[in-house]
N, C-alpha and C positions, 0 to 999 in steps of 0.2 A: 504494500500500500504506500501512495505517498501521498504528504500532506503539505498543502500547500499554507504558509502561514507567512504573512508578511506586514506593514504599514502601509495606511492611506497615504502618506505623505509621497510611496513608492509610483503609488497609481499616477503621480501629478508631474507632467511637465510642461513647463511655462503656465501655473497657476488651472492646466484645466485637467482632468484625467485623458492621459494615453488610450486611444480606441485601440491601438496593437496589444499595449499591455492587458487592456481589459478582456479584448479579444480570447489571449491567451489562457486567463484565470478563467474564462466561462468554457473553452474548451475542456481544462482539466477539470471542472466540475462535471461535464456530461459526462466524461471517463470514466465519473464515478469517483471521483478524489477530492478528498475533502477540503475547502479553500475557506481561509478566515483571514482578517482584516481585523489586526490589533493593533492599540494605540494606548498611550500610557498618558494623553495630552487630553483638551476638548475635543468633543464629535467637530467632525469636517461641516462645515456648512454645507 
């Protein structure tokens, strides 16, 4: 199994979210692989 585990702040470049990186994360979830979005800061607007 892999699990995918990373920061909002990853998802953002030049202030917007990445469509390639988002791309990626919703692929490995169809996989079947578990993906979270953790942050130790405020929720992202």
């Amino acid at each position: 199994m892999l699990i995918i585990m990373t920061s909002p702040a990853f998802l953002m470049v030049s202030g917007k979210p990445d469509k390639d990186i988002v791309a990626i994360l919703v692929q490995a979830k169809k996989a079947g692989h578990p993906v979270a979005l953790v942050s130790n800061h405020e929720q992202p607007t």
